[in-house]
PDB file as gemmi writes it, atoms N, CA and C in Angstrom:
CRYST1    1.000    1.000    1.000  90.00  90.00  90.00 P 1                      
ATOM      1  N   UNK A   1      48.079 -42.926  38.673  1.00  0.00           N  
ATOM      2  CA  UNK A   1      47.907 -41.579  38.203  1.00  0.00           C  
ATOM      3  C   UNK A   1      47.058 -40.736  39.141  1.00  0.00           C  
ATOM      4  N   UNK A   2      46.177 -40.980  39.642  1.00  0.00           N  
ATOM      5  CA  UNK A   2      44.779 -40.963  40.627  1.00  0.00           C  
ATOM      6  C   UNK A   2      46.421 -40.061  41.948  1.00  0.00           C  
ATOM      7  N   UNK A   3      47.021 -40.627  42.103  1.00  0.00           N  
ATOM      8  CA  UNK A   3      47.888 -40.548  43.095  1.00  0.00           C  
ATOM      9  C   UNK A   3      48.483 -39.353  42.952  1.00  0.00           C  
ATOM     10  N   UNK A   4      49.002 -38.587  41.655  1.00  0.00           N  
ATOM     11  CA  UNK A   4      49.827 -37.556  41.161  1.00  0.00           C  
ATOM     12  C   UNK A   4      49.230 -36.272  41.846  1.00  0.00           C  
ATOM     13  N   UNK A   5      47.643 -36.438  42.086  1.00  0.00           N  
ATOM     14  CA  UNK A   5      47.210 -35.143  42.142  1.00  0.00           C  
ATOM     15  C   UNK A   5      47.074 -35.060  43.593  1.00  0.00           C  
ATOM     16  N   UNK A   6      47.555 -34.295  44.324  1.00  0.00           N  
ATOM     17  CA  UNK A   6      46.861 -33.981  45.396  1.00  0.00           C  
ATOM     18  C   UNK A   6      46.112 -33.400  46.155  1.00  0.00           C  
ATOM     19  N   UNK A   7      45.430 -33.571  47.073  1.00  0.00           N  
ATOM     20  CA  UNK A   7      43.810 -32.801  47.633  1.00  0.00           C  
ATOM     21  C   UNK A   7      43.641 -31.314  47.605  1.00  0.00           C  
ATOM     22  N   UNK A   8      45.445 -30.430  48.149  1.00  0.00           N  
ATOM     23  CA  UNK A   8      44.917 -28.778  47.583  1.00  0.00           C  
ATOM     24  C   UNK A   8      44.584 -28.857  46.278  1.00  0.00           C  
ATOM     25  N   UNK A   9      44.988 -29.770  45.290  1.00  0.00           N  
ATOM     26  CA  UNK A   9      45.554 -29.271  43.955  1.00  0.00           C  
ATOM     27  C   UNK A   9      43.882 -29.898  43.547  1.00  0.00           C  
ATOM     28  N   UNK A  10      43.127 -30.724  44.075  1.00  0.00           N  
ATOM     29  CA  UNK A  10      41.649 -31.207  44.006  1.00  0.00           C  
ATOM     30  C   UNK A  10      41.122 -30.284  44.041  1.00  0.00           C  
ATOM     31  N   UNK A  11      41.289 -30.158  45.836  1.00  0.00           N  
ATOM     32  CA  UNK A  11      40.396 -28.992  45.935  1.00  0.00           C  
ATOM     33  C   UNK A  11      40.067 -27.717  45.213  1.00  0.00           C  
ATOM     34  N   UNK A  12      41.778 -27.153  45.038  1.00  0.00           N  
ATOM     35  CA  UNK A  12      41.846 -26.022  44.066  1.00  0.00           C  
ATOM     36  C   UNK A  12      41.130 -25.928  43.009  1.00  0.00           C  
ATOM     37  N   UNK A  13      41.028 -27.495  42.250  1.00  0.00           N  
ATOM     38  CA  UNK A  13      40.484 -27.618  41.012  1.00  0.00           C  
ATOM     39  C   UNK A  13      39.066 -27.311  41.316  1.00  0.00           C  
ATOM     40  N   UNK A  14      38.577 -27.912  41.994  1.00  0.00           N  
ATOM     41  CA  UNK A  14      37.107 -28.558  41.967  1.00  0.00           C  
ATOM     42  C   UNK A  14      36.625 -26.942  42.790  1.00  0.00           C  
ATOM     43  N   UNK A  15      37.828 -25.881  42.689  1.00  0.00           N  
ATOM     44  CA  UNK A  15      36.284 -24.956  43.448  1.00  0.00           C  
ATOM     45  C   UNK A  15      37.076 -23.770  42.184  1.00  0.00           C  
ATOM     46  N   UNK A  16      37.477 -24.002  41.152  1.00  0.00           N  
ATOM     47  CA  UNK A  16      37.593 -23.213  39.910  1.00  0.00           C  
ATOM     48  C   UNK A  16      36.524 -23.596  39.103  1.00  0.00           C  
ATOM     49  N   UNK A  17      36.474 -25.291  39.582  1.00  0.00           N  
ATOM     50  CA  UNK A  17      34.816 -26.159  38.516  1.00  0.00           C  
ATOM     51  C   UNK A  17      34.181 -24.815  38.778  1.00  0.00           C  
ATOM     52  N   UNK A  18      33.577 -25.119  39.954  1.00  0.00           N  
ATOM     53  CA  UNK A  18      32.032 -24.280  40.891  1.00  0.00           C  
ATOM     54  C   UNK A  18      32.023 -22.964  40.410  1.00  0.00           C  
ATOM     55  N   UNK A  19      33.119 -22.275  40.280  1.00  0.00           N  
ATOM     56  CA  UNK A  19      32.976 -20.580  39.804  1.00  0.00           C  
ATOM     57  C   UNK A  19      32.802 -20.628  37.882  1.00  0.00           C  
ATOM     58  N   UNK A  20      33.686 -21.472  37.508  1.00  0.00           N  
ATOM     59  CA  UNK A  20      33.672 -21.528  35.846  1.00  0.00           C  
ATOM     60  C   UNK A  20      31.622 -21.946  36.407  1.00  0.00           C  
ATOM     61  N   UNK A  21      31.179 -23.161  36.595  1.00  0.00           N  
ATOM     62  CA  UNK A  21      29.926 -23.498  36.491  1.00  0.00           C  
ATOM     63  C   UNK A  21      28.630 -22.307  36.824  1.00  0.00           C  
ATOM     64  N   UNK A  22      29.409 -21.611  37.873  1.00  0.00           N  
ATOM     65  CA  UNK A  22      28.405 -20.408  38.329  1.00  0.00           C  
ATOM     66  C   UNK A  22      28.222 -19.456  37.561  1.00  0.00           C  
ATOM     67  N   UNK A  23      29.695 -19.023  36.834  1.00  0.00           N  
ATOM     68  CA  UNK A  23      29.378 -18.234  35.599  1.00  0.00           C  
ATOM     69  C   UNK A  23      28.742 -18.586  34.516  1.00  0.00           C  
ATOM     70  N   UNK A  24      28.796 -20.016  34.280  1.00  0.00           N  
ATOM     71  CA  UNK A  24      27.615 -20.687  33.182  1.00  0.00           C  
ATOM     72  C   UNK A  24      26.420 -20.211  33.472  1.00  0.00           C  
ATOM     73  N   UNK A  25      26.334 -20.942  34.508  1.00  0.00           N  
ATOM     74  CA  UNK A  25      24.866 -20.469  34.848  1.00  0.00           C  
ATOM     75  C   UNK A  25      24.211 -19.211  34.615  1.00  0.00           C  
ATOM     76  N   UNK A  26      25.131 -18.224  35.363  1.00  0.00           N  
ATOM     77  CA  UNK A  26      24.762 -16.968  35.692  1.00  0.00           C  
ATOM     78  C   UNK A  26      24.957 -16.148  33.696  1.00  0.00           C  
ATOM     79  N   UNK A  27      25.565 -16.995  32.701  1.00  0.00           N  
ATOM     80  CA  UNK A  27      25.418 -16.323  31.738  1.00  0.00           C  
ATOM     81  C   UNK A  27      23.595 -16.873  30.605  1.00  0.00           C  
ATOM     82  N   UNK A  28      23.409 -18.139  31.170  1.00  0.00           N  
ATOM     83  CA  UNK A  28      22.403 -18.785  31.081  1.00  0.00           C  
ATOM     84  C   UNK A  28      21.324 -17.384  31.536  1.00  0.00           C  
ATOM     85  N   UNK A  29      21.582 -17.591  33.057  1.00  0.00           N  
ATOM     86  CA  UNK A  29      20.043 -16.466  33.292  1.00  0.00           C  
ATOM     87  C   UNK A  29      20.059 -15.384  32.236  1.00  0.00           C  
ATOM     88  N   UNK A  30      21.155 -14.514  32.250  1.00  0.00           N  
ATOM     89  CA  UNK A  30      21.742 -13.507  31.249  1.00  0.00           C  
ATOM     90  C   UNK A  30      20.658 -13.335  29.805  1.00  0.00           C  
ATOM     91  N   UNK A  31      21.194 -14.982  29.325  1.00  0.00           N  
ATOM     92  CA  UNK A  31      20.887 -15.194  27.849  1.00  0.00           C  
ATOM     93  C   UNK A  31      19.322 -15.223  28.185  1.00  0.00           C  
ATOM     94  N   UNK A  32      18.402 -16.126  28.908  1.00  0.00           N  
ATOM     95  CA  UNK A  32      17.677 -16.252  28.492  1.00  0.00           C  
ATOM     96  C   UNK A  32      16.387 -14.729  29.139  1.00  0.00           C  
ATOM     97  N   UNK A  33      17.396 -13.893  29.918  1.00  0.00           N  
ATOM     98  CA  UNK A  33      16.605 -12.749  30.147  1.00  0.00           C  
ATOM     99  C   UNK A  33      16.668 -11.756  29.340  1.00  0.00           C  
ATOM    100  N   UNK A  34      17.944 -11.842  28.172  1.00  0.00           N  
ATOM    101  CA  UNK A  34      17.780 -10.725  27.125  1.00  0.00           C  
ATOM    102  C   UNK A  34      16.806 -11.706  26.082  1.00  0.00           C  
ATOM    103  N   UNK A  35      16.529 -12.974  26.109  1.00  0.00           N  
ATOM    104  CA  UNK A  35      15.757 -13.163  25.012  1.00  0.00           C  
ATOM    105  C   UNK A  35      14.391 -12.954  25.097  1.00  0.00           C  
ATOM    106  N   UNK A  36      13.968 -13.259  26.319  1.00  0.00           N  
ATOM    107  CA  UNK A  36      12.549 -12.815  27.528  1.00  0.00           C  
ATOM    108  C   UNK A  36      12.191 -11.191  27.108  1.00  0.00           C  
ATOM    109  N   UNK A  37      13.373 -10.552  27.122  1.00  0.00           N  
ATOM    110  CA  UNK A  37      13.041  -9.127  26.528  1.00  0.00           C  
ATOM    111  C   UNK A  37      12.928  -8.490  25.268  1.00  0.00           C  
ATOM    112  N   UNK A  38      13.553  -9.769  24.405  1.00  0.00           N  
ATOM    113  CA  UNK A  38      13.605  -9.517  23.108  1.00  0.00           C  
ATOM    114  C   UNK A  38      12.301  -9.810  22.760  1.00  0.00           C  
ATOM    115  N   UNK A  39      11.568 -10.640  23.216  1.00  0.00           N  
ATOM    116  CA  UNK A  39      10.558 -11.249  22.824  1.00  0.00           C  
ATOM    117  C   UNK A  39       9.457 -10.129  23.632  1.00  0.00           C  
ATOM    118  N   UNK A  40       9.548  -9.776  24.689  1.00  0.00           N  
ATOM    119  CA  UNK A  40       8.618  -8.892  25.147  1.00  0.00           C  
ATOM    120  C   UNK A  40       8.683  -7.169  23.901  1.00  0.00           C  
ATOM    121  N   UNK A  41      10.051  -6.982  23.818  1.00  0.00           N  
ATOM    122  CA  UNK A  41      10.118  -5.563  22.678  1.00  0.00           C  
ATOM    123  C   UNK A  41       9.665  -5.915  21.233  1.00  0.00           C  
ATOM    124  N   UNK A  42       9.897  -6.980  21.370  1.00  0.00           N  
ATOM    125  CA  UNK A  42       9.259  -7.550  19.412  1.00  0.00           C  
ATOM    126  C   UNK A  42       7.486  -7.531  19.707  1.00  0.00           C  
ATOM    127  N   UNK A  43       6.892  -7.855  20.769  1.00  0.00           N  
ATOM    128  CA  UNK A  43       5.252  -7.988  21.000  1.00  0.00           C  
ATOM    129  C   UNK A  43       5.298  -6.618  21.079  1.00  0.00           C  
ATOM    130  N   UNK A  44       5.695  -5.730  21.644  1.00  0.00           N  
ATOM    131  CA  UNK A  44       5.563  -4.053  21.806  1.00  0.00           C  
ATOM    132  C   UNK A  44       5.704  -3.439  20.317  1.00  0.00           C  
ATOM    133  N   UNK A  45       6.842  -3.816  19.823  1.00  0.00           N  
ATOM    134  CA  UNK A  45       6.764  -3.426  18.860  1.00  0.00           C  
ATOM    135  C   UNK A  45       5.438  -3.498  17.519  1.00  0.00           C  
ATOM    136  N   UNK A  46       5.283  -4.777  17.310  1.00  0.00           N  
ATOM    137  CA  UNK A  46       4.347  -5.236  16.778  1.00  0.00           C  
ATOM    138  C   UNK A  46       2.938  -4.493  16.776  1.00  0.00           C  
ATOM    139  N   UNK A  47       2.752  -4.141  18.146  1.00  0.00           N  
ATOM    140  CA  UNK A  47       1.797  -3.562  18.459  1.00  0.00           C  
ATOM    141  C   UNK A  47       1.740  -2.145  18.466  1.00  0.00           C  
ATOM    142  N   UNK A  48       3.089  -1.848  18.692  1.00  0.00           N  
ATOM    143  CA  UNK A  48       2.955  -0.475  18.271  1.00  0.00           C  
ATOM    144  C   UNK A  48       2.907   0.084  16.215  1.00  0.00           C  
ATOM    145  N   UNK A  49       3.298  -0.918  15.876  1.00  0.00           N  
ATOM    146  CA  UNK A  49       3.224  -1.192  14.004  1.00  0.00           C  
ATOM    147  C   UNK A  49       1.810  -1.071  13.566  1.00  0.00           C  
ATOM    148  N   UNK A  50       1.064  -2.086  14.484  1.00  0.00           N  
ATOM    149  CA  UNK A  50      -0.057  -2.623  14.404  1.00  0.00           C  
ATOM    150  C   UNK A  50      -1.157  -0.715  14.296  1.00  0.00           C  
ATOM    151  N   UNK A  51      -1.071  -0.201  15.754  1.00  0.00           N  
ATOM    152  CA  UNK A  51      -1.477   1.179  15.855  1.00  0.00           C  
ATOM    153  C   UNK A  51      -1.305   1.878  14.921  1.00  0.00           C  
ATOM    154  N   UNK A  52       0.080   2.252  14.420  1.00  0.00           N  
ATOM    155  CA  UNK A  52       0.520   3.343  13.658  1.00  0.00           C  
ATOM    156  C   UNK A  52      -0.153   3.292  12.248  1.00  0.00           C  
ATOM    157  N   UNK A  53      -0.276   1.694  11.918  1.00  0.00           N  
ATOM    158  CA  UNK A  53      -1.387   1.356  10.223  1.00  0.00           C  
ATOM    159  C   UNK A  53      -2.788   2.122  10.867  1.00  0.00           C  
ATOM    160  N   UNK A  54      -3.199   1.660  12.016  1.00  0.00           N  
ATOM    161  CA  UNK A  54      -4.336   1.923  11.961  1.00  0.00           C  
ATOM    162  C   UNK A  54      -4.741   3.649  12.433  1.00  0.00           C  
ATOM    163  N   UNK A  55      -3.940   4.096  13.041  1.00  0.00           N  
ATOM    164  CA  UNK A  55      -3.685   5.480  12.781  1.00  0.00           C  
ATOM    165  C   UNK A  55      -3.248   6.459  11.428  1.00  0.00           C  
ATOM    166  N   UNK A  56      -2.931   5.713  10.851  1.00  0.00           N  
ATOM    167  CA  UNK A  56      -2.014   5.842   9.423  1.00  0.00           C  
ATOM    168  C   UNK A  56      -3.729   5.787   8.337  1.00  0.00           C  
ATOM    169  N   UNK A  57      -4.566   5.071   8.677  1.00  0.00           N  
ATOM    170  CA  UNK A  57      -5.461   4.417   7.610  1.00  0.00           C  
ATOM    171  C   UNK A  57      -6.924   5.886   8.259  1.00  0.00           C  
ATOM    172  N   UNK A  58      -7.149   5.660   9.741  1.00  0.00           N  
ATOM    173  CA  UNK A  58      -7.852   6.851  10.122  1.00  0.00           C  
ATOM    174  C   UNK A  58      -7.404   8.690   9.592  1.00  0.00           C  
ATOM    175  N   UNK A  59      -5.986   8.484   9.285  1.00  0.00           N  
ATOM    176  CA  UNK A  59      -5.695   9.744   9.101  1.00  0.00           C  
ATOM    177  C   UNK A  59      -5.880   9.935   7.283  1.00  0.00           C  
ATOM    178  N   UNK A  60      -5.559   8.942   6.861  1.00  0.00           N  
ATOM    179  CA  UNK A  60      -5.785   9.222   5.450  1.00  0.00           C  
ATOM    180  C   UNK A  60      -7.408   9.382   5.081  1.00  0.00           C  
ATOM    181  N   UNK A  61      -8.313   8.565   6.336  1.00  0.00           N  
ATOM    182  CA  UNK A  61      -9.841   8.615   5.995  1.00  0.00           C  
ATOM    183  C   UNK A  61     -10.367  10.156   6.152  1.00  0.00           C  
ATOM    184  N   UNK A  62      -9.534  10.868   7.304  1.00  0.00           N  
ATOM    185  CA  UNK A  62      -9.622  12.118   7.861  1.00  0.00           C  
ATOM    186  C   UNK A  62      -9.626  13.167   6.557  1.00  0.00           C  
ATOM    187  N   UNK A  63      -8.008  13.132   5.821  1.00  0.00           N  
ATOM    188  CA  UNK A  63      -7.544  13.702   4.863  1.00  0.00           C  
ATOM    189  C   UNK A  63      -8.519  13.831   3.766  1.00  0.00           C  
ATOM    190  N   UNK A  64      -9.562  12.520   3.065  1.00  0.00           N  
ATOM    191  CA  UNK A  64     -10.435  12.289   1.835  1.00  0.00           C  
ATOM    192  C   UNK A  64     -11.626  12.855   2.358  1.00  0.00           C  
ATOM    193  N   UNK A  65     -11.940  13.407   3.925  1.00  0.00           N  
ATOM    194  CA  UNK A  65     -13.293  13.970   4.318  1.00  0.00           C  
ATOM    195  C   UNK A  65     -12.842  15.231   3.942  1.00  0.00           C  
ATOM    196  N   UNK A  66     -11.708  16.079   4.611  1.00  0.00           N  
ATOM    197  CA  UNK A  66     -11.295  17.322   4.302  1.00  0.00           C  
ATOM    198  C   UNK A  66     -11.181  17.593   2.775  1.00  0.00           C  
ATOM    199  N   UNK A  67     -10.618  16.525   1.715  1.00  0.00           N  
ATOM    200  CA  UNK A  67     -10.579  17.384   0.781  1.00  0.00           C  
ATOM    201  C   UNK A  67     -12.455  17.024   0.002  1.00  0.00           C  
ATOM    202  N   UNK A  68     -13.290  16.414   0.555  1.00  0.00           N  
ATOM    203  CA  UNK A  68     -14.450  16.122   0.223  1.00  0.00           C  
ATOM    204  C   UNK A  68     -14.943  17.812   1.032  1.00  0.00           C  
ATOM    205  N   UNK A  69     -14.998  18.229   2.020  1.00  0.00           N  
ATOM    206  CA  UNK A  69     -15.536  19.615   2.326  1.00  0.00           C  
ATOM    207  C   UNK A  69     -14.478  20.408   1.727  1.00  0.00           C  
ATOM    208  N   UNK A  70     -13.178  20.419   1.575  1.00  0.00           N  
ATOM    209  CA  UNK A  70     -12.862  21.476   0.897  1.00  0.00           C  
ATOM    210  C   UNK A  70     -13.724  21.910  -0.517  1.00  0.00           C  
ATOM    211  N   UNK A  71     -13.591  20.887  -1.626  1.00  0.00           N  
ATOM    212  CA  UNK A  71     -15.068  21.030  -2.595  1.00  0.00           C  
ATOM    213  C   UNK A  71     -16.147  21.558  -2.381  1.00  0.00           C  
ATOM    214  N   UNK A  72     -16.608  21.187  -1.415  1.00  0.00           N  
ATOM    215  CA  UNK A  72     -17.789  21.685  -0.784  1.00  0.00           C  
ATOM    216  C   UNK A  72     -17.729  22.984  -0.571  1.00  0.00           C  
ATOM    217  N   UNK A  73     -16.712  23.869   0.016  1.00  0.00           N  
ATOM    218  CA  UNK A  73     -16.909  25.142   0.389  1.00  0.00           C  
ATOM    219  C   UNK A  73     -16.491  25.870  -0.926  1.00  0.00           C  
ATOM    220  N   UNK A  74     -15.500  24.952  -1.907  1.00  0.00           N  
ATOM    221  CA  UNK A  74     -15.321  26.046  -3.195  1.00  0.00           C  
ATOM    222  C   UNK A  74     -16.458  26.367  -3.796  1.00  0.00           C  
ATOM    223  N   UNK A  75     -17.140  24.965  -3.739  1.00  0.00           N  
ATOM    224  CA  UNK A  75     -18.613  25.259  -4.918  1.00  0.00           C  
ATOM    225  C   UNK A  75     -19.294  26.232  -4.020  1.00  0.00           C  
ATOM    226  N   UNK A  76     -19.430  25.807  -2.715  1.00  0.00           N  
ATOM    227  CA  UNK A  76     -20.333  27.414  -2.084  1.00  0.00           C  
ATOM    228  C   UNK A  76     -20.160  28.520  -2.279  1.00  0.00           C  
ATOM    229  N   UNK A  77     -18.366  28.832  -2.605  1.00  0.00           N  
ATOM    230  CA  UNK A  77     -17.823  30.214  -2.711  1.00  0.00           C  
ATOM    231  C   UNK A  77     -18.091  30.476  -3.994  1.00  0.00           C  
ATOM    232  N   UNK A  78     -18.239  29.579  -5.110  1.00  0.00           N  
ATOM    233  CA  UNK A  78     -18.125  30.436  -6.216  1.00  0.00           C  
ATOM    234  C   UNK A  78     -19.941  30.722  -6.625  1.00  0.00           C  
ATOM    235  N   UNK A  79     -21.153  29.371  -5.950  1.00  0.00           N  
ATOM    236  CA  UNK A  79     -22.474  29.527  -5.965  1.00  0.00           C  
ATOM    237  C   UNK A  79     -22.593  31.382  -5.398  1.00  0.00           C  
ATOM    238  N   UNK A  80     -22.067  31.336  -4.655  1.00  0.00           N  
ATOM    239  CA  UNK A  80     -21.979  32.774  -3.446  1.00  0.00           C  
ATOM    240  C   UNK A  80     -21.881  34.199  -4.450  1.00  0.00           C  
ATOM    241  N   UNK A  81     -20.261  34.058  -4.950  1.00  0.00           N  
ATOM    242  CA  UNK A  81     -19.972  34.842  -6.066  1.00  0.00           C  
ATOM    243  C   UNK A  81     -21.161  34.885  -6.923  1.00  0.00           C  
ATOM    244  N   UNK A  82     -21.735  33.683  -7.633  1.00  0.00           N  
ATOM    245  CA  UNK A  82     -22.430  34.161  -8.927  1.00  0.00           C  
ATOM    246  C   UNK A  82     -23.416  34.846  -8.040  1.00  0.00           C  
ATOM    247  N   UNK A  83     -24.038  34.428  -7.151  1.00  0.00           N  
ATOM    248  CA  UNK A  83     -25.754  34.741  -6.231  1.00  0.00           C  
ATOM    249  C   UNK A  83     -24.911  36.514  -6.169  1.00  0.00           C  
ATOM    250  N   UNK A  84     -23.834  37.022  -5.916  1.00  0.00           N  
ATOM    251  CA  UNK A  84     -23.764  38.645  -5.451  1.00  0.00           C  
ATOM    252  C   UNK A  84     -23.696  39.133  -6.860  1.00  0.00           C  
ATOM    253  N   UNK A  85     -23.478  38.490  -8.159  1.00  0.00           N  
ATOM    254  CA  UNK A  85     -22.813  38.954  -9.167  1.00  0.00           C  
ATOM    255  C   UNK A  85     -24.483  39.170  -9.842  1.00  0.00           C  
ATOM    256  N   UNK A  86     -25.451  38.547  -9.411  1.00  0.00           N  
ATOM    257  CA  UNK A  86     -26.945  38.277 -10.174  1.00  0.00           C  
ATOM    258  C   UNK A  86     -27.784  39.052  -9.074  1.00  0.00           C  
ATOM    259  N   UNK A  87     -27.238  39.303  -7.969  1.00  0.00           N  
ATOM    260  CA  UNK A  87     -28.223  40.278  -6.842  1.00  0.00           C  
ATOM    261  C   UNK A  87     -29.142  41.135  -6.940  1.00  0.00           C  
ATOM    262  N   UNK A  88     -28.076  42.031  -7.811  1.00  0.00           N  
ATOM    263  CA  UNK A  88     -28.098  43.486  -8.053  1.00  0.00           C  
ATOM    264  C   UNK A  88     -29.740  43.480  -9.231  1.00  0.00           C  
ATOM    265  N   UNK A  89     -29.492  42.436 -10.404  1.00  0.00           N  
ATOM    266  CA  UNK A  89     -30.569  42.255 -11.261  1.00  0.00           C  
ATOM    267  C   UNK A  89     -31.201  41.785 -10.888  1.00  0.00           C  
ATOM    268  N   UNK A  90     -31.591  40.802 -10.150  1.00  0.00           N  
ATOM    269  CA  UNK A  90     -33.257  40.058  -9.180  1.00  0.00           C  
ATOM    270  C   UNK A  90     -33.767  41.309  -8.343  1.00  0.00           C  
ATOM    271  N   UNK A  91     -32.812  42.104  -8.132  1.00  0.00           N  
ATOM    272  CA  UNK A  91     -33.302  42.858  -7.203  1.00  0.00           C  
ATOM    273  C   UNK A  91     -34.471  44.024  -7.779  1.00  0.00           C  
ATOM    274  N   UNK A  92     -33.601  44.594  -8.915  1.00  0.00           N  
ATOM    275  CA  UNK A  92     -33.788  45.467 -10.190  1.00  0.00           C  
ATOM    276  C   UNK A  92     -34.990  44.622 -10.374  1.00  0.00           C  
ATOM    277  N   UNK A  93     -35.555  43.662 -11.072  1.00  0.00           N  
ATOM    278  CA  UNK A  93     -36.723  42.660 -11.738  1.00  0.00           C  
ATOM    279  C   UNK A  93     -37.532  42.869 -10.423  1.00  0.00           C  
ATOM    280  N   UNK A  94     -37.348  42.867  -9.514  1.00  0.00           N  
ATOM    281  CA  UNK A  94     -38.587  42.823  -8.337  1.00  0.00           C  
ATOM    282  C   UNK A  94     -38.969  44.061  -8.452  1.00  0.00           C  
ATOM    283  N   UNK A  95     -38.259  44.922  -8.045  1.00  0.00           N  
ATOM    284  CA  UNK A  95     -38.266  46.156  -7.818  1.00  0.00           C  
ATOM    285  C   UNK A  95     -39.251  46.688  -9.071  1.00  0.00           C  
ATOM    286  N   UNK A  96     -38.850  46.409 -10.405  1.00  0.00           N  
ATOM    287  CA  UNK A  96     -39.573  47.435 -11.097  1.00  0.00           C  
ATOM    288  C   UNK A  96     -41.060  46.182 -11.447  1.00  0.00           C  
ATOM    289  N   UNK A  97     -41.127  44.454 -11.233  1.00  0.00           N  
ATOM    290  CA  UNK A  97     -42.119  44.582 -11.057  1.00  0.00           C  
ATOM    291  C   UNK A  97     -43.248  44.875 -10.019  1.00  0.00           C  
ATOM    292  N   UNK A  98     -42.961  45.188  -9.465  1.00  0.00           N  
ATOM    293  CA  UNK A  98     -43.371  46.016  -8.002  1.00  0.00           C  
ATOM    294  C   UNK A  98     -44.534  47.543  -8.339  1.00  0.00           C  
ATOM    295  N   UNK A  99     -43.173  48.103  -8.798  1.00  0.00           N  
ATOM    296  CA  UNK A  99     -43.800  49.119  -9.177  1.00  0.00           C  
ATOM    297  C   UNK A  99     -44.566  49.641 -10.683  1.00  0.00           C  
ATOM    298  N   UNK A 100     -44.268  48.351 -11.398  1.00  0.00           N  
ATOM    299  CA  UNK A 100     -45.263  48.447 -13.213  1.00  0.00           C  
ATOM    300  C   UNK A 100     -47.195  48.514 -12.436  1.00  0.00           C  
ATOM    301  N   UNK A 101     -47.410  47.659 -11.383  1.00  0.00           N  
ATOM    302  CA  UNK A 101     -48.929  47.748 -11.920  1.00  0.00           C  
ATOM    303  C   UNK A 101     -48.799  49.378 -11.022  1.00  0.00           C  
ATOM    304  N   UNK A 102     -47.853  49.978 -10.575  1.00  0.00           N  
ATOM    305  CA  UNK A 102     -48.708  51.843  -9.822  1.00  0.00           C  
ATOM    306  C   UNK A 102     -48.468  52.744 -10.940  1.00  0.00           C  
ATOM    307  N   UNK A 103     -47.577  52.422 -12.031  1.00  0.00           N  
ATOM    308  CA  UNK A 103     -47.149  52.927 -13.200  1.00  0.00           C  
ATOM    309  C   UNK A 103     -48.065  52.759 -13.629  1.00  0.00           C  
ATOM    310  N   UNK A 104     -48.705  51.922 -14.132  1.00  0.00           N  
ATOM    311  CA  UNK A 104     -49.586  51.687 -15.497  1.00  0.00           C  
ATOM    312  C   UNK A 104     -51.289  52.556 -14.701  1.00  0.00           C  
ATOM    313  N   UNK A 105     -51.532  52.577 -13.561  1.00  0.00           N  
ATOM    314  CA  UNK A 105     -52.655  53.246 -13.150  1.00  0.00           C  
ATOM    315  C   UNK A 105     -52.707  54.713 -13.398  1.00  0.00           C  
ATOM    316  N   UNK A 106     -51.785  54.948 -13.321  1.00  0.00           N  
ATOM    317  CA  UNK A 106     -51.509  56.652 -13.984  1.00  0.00           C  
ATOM    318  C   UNK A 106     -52.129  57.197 -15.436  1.00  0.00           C  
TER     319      UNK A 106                                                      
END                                                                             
């Protein structure tokens, strides 16, 4: 049987092996360089997940300071309001005790 085949028809064979084998190979590097990258975009990723909580957690801390001074400036605005709404009478009470003891010398 060894006999049937002959050396082009070897040769022929044995250098279709080498290209089928080279493309193995060459799908090998392939595979294991998209997994090399899969694995490098999954650590990126991760880390970029990782940031965004902790950006995510600073911004909500940001948000509970703002609405902690927003309070803050209402109660000033409305302290403000009553202090212009009571002005006018502290002012009046000074004013005329001020002038009761030049009154009463008369």
């Amino acid at each position: 049987m060894p006999s049937d085949v002959t050396r082009e028809e070897f040769q022929h064979l044995s250098t279709r092996t080498d290209i089928v084998e080279r493309e193995v190979e060459g799908e090998k590097m392939v595979t294991r360089h998209i997994l090399e990258q899969t694995r490098r975009n999954g650590d990126d990723l991760a880390e970029i997940k990782t940031d965004v909580k902790d950006l995510t957690r600073r911004v909500d801390g940001l948000d509970r300071k703002v609405d902690g001074l927003d309070r803050k400036v209402d109660g000033l605005s409305r302290e403000f309001r009553e202090w212009r709404r009571e002005l006018p009478g502290i002012v009046g009470d000074i004013v005329r005790d001020a002038i009761e003891p030049l009154t009463r010398k008369r």
